[in-house]
C-alpha positions as CSV (number, residue, x, y, z in Angstrom):
1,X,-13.5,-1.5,-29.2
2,X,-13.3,-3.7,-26.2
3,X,-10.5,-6.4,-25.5
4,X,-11.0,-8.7,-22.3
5,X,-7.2,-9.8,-21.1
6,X,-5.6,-12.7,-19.4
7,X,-2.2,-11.7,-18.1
8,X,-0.8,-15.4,-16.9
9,X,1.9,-14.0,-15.1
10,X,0.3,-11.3,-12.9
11,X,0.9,-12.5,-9.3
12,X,-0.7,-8.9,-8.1
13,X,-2.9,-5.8,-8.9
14,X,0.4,-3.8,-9.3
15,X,1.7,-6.3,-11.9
16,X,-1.2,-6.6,-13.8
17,X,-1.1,-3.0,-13.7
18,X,2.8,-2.8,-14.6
19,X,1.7,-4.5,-18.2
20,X,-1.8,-2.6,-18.6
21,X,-0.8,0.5,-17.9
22,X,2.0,0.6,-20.8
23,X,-0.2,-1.2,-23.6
24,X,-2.6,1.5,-22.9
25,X,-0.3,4.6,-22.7
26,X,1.1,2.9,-26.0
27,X,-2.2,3.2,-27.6
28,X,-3.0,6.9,-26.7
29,X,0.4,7.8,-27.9
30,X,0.4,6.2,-31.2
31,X,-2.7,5.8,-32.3
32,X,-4.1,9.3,-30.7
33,X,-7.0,7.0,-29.5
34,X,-9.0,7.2,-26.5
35,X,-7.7,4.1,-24.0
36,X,-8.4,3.3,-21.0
37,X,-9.0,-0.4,-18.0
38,X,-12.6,-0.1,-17.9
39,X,-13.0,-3.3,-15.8
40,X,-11.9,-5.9,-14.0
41,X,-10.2,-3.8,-12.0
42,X,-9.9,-5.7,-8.9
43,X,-9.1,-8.9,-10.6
44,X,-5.3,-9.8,-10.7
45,X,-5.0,-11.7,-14.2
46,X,-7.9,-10.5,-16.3
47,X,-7.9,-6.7,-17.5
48,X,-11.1,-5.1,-19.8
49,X,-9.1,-2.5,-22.0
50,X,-11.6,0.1,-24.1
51,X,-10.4,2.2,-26.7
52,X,-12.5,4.8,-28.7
53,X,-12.0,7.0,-31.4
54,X,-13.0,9.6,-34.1
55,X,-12.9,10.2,-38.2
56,X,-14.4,12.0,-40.5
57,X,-15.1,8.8,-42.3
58,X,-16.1,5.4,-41.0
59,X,-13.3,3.6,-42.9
60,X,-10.8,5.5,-41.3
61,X,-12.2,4.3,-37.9
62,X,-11.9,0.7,-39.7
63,X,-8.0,1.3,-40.3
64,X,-7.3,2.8,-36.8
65,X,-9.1,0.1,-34.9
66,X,-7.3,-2.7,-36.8
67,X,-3.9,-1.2,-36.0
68,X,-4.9,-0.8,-32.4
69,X,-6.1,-4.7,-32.5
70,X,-2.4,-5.6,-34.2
71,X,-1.0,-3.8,-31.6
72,X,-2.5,-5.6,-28.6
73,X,-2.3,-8.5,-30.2
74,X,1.3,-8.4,-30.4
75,X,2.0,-8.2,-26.7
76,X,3.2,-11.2,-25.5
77,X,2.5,-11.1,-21.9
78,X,-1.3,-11.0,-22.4
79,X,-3.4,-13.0,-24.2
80,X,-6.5,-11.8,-26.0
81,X,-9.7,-13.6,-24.5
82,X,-11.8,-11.8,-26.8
83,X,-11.9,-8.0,-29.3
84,X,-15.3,-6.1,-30.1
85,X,-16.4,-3.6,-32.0
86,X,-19.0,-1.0,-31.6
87,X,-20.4,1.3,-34.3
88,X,-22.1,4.4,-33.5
89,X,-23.2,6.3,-36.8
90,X,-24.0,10.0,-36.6
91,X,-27.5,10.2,-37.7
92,X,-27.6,13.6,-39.5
């Protein structure tokens, strides 16, 4: 899953970082996902956020990935320019 970021306030790098930086520590913890700024890193508003993660069954994945999108979501300092999803099926 992929979110692209606006973060209004961020008058620097280092701020932008001070809100990215928890959100995606947040997400690790809690959601034992995969998170990580995977671009726009030398933009000071806009952040690229990916998250990844695991299950035995695809709608497990389903449920994880819509908590994750709830909680970035609900992070007021950002706002949410756009969320994707991509599917990658074991073939066997």
């Amino acid at each position: 899953m992929e979110f692209d970021l606006h973060i209004p306030e961020a008058r620097s790098l280092k701020a932008k970082r001070s809100v990215v930086r928890p959100m995606v520590e947040g997400l690790r913890r809690r959601y034992q996902v995969a998170a990580a700024e995977v671009g726009h890193h030398e933009q000071w508003q806009r952040a690229l956020v990916g998250v990844t993660t695991v299950a035995s069954t695809a709608t497990h994945v389903g449920d994880v990935l819509d908590e994750v999108e709830r909680f970035v979501w609900s992070h007021p300092e950002v706002q949410v320019l756009s969320a994707s999803r991509c599917w990658l099926d074991d073939p066997a």
